[in-house]
FIMAR-310818 format. One record per residue: x, y, z of N, C-alpha, C in turn. Coordinates in steps of 0.05 Angstrom, whole numbers, padded with zeros to 5 digits, always signed. Each point is the difference from the previous one (the first is absolute). Last residue first. Example, Ala and Ser with C-alpha at 12.3 -4.5 7.8 and 13.67 -1.06 7.14 Angstrom:
! residues 2
+00257-00045+00142+00016+00024+00001-00015+00022+00014 +00006-00115-00001-00018+00024+00000+00018+00024+00000 
This chain:
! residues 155
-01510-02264-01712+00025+00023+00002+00022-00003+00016 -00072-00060-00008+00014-00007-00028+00022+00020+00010 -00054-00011+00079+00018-00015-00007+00013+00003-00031 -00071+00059+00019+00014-00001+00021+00032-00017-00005 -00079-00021-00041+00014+00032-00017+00028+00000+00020 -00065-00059+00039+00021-00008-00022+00001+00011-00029 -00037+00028+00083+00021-00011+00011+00008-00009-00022 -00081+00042-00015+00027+00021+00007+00022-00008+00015 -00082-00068-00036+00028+00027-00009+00014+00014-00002 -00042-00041+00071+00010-00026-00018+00014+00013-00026 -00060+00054+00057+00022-00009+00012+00020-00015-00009 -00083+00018-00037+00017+00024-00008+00022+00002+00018 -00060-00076+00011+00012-00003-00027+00016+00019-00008 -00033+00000+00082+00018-00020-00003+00006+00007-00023 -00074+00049+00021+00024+00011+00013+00024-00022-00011 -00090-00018-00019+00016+00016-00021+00015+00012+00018 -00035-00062+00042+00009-00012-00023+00018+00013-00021 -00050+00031+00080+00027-00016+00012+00005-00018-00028 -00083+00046-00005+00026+00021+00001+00030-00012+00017 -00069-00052-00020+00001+00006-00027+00018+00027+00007 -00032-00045+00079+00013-00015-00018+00010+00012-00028 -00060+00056+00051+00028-00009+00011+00019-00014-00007 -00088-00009-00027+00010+00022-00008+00030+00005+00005 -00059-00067+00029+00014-00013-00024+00010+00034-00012 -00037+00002+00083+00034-00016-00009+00002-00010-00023 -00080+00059+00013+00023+00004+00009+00023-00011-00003 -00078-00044-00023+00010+00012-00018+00026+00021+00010 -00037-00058+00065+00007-00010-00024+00012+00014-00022 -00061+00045+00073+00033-00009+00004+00013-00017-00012 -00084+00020-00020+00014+00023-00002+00031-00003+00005 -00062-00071+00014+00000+00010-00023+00026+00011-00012 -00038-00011+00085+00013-00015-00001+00014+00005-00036 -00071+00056+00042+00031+00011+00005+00029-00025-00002 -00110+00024-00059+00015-00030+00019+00043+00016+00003 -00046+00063-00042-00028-00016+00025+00006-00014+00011 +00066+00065-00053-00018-00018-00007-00013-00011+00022 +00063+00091-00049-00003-00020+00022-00026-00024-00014 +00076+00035-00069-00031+00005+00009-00007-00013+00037 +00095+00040-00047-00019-00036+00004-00021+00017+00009 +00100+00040-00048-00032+00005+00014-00010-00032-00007 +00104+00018+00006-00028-00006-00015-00018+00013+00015 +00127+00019-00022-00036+00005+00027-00020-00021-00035 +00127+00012+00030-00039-00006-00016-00015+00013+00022 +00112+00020-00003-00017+00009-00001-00036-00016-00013 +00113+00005+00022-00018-00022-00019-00028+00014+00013 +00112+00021+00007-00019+00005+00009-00025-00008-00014 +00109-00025+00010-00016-00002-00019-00033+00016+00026 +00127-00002-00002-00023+00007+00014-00034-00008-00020 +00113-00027-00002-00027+00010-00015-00015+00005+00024 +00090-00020+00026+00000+00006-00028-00024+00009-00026 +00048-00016+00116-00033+00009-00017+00021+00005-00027 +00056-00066+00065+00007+00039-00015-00033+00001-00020 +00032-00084+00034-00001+00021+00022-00004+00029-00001 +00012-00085-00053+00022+00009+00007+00000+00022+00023 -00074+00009-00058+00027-00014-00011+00019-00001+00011 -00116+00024+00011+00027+00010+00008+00017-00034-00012 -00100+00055-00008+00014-00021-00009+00030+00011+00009 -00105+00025+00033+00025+00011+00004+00014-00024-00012 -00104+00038-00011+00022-00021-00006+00032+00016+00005 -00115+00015+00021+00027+00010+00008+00020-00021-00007 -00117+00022-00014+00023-00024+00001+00036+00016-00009 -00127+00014+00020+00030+00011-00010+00022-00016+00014 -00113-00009-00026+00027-00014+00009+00026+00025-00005 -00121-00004+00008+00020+00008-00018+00033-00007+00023 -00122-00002-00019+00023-00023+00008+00019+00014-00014 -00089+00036+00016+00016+00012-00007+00024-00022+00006 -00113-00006-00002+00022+00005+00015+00020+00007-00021 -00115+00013+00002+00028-00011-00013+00024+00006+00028 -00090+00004+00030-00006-00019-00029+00023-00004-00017 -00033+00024+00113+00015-00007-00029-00012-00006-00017 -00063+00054+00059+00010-00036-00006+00022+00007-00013 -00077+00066+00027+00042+00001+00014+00007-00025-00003 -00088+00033-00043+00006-00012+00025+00032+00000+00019 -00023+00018-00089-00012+00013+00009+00002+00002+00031 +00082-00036-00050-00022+00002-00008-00020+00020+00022 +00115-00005-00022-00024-00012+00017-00026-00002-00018 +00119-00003-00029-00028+00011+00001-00022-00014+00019 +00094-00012+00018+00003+00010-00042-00031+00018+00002 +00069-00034+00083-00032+00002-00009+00005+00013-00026 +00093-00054+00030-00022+00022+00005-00030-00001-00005 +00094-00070+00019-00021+00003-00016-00012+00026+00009 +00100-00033+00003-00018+00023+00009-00029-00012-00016 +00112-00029+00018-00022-00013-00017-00024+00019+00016 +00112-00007-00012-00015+00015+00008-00023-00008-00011 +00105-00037+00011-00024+00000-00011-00024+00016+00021 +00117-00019-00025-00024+00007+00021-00027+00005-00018 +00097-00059-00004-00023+00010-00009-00018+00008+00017 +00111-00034-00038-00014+00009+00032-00028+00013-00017 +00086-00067-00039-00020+00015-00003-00025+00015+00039 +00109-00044-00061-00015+00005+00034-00028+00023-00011 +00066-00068-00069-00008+00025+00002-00017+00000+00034 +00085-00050-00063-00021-00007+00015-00012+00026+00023 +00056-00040-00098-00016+00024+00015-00015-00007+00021 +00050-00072-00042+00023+00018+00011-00014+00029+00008 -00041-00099+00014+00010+00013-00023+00012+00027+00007 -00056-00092+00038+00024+00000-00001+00007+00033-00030 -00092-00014+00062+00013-00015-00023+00025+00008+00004 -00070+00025+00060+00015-00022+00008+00009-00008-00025 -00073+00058-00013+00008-00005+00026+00024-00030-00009 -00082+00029-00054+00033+00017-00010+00015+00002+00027 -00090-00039+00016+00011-00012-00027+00028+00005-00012 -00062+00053+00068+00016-00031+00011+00011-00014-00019 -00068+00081-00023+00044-00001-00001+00010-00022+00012 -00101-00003+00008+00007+00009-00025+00031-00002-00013 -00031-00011+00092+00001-00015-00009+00002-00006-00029 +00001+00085+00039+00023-00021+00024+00005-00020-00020 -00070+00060-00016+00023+00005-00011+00015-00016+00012 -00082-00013+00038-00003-00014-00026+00029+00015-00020 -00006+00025+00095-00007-00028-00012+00006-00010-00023 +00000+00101+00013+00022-00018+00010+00000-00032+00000 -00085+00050-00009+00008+00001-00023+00044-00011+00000 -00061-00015+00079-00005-00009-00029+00007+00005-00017 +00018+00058+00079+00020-00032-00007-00015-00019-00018 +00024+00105+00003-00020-00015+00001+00005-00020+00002 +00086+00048+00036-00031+00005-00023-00015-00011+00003 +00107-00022-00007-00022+00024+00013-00012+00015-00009 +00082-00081-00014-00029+00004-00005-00008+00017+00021 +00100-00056-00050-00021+00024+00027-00022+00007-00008 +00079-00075-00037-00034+00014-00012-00006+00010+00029 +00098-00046-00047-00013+00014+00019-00023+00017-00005 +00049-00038-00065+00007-00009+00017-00005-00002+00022 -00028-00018-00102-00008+00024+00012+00014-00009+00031 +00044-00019-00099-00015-00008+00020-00007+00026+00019 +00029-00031-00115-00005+00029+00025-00014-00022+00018 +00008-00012-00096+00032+00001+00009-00002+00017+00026 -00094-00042-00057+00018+00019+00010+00026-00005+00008 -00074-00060-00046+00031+00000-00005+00011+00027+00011 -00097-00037+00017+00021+00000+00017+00034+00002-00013 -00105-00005-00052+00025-00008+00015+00014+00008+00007 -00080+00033-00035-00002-00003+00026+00023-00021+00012 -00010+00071-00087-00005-00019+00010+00010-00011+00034 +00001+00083-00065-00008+00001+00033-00011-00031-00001 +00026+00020-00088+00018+00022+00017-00005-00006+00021 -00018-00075-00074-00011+00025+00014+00018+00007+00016 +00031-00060-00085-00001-00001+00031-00017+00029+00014 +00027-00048-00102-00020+00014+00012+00000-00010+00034 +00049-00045-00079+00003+00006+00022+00003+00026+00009 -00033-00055-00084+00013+00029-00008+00012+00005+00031 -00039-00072-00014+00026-00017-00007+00015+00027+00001 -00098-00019+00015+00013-00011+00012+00026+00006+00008 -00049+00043-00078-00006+00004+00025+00013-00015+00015 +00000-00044-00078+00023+00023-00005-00005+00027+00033 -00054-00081-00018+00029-00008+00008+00008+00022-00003 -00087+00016-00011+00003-00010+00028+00044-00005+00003 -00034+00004-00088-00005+00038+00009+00008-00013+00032 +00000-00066-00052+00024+00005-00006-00009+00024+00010 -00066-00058+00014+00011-00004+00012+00026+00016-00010 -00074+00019-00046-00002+00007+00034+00027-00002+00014 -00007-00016-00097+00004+00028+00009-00001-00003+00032 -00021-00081-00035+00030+00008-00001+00008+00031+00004 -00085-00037+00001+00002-00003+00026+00030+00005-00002 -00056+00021-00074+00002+00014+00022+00019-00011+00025 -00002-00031-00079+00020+00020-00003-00004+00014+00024 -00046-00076-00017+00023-00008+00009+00017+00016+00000 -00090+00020-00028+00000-00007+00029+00028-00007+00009 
């Protein structure tokens, strides 16, 4: 029993001590501010990006990048039923990234999702899951924003 708990604790210390840091952790050590944010488009999904990047705004550092974003948000009819009821929709986002340096476009990024959602009965519902849809495509826009600004900055 006393060999176990000495294996535990010397396997746990040697883990600790090997400094294992994840790749996309969620601290803020970028070398990059965002300087200027334009928005055109949907304004939810602009919303919840606004407040997403508000974070890389206003730091003191020597890249400081001007992002402009147009957003495009379309739900369609996916399918009906006998009756002519919805039954699926078509939620799909296209997203226009202009990153400029100084003034001068240096990347262009084009981002492309779609989901299908089932319609549903209660339209209160429905519209819940919508933004939390929205949301999740104003999430994964940031994060492939958040990368390609700091690729951006190592070079």
């Amino acid at each position: 029993m006393f060999k176990k708990i000495i294996l535990i604790f010397s396997c746990l210390g040697l883990l600790y001590g090997c400094g294992f840091t994840p790749i996309h952790s969620i601290k803020s050590n970028n070398n990059f501010s965002i300087e200027k944010l334009a928005f055109v488009g949907d304004k939810t999904i602009n919303n919840y990006l606004k407040v997403s990047l508000k974070q890389f705004q206003n730091k003191s550092s020597e890249n400081k990048f001007e992002i402009q974003v147009n957003t495009k948000y379309e739900k369609n009819t996916l399918a009906k039923d006998k009756t002519a009821k919805i039954t699926n929709f078509k939620l799909s986002s296209s997203t226009i990234i202009q990153i400029r340096l100084e003034d001068v476009i240096i990347k262009e990024m084009k981002i492309y999702q779609d989901k299908d959602m089932d319609s549903n009965d209660d339209k209160f519902e429905e519209q819940k899951i919508e933004k939390n849809i929205k949301q999740n495509f104003a999430s994964s826009i940031t994060r492939q924003l958040i990368t390609e600004l700091s690729i951006l900055n190592d070079n």
